[in-house]
DRENSETI-623986 format. One record per residue (C-alpha): x, z, y; residue number from 1; residue in one letter. Coordinates in Angstrom, 1 decimal, m for minus. Layout:
# residues N
REC;X;Z;Y;NUM;A
...
# end
This chain:
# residues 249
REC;m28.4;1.4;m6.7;1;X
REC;m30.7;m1.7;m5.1;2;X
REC;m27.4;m2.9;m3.2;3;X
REC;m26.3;m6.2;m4.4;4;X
REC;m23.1;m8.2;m3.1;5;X
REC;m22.3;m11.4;m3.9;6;X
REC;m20.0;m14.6;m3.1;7;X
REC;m20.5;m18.0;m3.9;8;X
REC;m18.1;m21.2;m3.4;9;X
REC;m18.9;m25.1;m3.5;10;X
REC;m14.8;m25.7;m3.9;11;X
REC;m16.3;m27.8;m6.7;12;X
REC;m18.5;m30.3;m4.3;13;X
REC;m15.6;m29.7;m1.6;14;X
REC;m17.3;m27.2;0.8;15;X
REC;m14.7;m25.0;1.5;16;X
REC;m16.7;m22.1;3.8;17;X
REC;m17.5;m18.3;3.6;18;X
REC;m20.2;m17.4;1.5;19;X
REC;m20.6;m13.8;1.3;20;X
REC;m23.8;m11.9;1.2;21;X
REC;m25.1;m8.4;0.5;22;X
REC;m28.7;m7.4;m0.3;23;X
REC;m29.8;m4.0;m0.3;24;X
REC;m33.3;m4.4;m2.4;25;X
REC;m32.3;m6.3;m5.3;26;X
REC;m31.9;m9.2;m4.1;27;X
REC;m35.3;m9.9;m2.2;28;X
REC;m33.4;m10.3;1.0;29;X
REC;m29.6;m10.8;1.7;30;X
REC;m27.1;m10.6;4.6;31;X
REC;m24.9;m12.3;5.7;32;X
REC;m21.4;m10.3;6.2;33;X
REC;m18.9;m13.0;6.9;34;X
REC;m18.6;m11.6;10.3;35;X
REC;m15.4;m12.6;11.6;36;X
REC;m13.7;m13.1;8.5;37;X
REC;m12.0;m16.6;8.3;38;X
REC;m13.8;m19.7;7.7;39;X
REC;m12.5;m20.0;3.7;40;X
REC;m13.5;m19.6;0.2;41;X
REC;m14.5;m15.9;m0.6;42;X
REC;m14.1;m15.4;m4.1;43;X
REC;m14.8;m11.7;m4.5;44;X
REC;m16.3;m8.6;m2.8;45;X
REC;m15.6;m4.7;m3.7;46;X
REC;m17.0;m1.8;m2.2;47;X
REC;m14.8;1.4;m1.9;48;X
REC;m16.4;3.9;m4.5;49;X
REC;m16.0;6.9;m2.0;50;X
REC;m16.8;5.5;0.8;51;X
REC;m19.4;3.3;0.8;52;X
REC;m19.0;1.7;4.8;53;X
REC;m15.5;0.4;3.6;54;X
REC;m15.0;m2.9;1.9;55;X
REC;m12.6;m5.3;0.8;56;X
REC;m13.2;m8.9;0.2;57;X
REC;m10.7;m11.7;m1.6;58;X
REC;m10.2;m15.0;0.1;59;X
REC;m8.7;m18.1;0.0;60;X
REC;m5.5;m16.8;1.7;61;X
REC;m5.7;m13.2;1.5;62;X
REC;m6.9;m9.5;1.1;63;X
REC;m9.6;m8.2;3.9;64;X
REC;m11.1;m5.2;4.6;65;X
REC;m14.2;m4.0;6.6;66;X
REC;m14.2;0.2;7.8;67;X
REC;m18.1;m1.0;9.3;68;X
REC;m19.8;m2.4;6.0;69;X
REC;m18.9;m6.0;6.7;70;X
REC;m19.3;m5.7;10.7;71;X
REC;m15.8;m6.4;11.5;72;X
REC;m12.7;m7.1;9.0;73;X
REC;m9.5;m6.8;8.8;74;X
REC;m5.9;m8.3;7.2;75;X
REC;m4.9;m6.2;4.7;76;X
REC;m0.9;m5.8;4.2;77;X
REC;0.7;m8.6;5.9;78;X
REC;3.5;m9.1;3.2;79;X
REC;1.1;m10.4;1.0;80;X
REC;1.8;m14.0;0.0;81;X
REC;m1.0;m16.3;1.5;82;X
REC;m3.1;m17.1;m1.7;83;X
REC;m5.6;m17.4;m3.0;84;X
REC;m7.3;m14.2;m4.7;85;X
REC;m9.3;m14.3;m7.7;86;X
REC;m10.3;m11.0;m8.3;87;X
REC;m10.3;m7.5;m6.8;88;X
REC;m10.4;m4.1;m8.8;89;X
REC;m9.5;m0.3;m7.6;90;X
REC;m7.5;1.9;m10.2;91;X
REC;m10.0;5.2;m9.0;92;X
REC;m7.4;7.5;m11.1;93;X
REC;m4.7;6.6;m8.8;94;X
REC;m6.6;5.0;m6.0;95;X
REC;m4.8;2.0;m6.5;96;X
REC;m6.4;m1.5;m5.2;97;X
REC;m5.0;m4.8;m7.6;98;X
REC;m5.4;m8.2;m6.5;99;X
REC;m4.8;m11.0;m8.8;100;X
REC;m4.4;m14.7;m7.7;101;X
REC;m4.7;m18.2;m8.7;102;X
REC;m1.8;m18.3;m9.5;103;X
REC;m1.7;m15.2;m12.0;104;X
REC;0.3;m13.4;m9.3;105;X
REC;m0.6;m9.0;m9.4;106;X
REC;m0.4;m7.0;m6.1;107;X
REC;m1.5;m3.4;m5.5;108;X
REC;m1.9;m1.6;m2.4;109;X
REC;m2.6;2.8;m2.4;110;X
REC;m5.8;3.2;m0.7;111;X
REC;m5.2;6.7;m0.1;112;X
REC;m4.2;5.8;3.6;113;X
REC;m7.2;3.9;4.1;114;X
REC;m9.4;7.0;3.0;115;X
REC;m7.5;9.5;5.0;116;X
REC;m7.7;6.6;8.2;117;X
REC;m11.5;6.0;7.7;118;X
REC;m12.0;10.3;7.6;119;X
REC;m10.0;11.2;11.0;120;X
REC;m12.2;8.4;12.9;121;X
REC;m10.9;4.4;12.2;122;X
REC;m9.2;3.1;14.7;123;X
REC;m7.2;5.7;15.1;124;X
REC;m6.3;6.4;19.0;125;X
REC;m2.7;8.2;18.4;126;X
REC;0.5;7.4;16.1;127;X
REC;m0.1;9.1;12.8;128;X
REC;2.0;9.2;9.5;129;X
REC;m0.1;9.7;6.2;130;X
REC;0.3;12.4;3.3;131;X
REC;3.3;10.6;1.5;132;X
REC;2.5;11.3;m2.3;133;X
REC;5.3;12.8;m5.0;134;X
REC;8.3;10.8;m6.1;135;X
REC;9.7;10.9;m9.2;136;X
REC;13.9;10.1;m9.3;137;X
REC;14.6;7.5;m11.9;138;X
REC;15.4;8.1;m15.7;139;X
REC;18.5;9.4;m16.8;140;X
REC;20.0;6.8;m19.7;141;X
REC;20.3;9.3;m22.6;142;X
REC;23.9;6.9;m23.5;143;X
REC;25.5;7.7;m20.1;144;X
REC;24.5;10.1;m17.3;145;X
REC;23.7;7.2;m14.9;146;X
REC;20.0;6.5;m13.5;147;X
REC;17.9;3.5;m15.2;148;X
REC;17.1;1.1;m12.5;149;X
REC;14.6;m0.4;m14.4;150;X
REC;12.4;3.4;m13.9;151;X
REC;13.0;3.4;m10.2;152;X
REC;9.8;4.1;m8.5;153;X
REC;9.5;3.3;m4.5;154;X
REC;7.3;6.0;m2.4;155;X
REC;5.4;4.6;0.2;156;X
REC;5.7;6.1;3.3;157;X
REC;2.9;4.9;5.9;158;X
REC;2.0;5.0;9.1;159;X
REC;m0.4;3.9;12.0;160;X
REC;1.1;2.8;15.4;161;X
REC;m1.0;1.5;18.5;162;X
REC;1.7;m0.1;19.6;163;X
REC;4.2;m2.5;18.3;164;X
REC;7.5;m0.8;18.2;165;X
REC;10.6;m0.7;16.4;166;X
REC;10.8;2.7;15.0;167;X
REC;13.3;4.9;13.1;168;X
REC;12.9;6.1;9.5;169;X
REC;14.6;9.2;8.3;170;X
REC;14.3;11.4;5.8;171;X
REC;15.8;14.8;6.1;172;X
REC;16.7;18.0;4.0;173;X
REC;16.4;21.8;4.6;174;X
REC;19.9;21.8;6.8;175;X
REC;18.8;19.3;8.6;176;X
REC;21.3;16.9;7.5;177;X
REC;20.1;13.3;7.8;178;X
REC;20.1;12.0;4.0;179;X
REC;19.1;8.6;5.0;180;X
REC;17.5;6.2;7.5;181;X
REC;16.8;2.7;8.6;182;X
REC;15.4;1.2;11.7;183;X
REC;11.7;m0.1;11.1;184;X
REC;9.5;m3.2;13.3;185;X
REC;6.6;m1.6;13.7;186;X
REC;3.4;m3.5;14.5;187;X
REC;m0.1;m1.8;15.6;188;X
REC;m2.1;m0.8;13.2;189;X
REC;m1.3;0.4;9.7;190;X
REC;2.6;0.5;8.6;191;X
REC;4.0;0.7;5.3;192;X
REC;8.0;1.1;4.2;193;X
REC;8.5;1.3;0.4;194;X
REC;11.6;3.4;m0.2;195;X
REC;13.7;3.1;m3.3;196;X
REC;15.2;7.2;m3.3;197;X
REC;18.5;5.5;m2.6;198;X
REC;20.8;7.6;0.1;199;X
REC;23.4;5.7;m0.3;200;X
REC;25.4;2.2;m1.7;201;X
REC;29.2;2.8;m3.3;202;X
REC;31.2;m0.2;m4.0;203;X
REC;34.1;0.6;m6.1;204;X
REC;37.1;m2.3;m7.7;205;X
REC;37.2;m0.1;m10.7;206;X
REC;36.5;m1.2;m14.0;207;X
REC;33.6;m0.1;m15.8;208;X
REC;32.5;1.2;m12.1;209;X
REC;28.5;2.2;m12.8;210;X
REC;27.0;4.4;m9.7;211;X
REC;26.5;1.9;m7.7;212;X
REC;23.7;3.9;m5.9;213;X
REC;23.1;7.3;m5.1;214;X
REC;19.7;8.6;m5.0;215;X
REC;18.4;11.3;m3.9;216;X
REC;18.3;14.6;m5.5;217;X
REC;15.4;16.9;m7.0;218;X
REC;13.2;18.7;m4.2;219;X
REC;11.6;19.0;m0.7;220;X
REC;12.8;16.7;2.3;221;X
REC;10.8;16.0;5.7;222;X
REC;10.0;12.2;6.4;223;X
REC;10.8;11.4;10.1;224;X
REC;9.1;8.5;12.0;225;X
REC;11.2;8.5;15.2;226;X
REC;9.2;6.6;18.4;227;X
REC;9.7;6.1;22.1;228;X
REC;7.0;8.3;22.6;229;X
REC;7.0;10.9;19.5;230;X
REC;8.3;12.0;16.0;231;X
REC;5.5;11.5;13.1;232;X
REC;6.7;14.1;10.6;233;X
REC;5.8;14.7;6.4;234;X
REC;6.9;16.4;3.8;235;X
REC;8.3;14.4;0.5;236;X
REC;8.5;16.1;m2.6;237;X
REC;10.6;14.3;m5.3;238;X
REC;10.7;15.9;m8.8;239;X
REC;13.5;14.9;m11.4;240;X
REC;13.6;12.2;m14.0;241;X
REC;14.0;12.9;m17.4;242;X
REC;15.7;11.0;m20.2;243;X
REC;13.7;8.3;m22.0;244;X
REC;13.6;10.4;m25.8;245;X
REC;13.0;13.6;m23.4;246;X
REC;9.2;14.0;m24.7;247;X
REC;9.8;12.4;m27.8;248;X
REC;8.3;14.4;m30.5;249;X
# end
């Protein structure tokens, strides 16, 4: 309880460097942890509440994080827009880090990867695919027996590589039948594709034409990460949607 982060900024007086410190008695004596983090405003830092040696840190143009308690960082999720972060907080129900921006823009990120990374020994030395969590199909309209897009719900499916490769996603049912896949550029280091449920696209010149997509059905399907070297394989479990009055009292 005698740790203390903090990070200061002179954007004010035009001193745009790193300022971010931890002290582990109060605030008698601090260290520096800017490490090899870039030379830019910090504005805040968060420590993991499970694991205390991992931390993640808002800058000027992006999200960082440090597996070594601030020896070494990291870019976190390239697709992130390069801006500036304002604030940092984790969702520990869901394990769900949010950043918000300057310009009052929201990302999250699962950490669950991270965790499960940080526990088999960070870096990892082999291609890995994480535990990809439930999916839940989209709504049913309670109008017409077509899906709400506005309740579709992407699944992450994540993966490390030590190599960068372009690999093949696919996602597969009891017969073996291949419901769906898409070629991936995979870079070292973590991976993350964000599926929609969606097998398949119809087009259709009929009027009053509706199912535009077909998603995938209720139950249990194996998530393939096909390499040059291996295939990464995890189960999926997708559980139905209901209609919106369904638990309506």
């Amino acid at each position: 309880e005698s740790r203390v982060y903090i990070t200061l900024t002179g954007i004010n007086y035009d001193d745009l460097q790193n300022y971010i410190y931890v002290s582990e008695n109060y605030g008698e004596n601090w260290r520096n942890l800017k490490a090899n983090l870039p030379n830019e405003i910090a504005n805040v830092i968060y420590e993991d509440p499970i694991y205390e040696e991992i931390l993640y840190a808002g800058l000027y143009r992006g999200v960082y994080c440090s597996f070594d308690r601030g020896e070494t960082w990291s870019l976190l999720g390239r697709n992130l827009a390069a801006s500036c972060i304002s604030d940092l907080i984790i969702q520990e129900d869901t394990m769900d880090l949010v950043a918000g921006t300057h310009g009052r823009g929201i990302y999250k990120i699962n950490l669950k990867p991270v965790h499960e990374a940080f526990k088999m020994g960070f870096p990892l030395q082999e291609d890995h695919i994480f535990t990809i969590p439930k999916a839940r199909m989209p709504l049913i309209n309670d109008t017409h027996p077509n899906p709400d897009n506005k309740t579709v719900e992407k699944v992450p499916i994540t993966f490390w590589m030590t190599r960068d490769e372009t690999v093949t996603i696919k996602v597969i049912n009891d017969e073996d039948d291949i419901l769906w896949s898409i070629p991936f550029k995979a870079r070292t280091g973590f991976n993350q594709y964000r599926w929609d449920l969606v097998t398949k696209q119809v087009e259709s010149p009929l009027p009053y034409f509706i199912h535009y997509k077909k998603f995938v059905g209720e139950g249990c399907y194996r998530v393939i990460i096909e390499t040059s070297m291996t295939e990464l394989e995890s189960a999926l479990v997708v559980t139905s949607g209901s209609t919106p009055n369904e638990n309506l009292p």
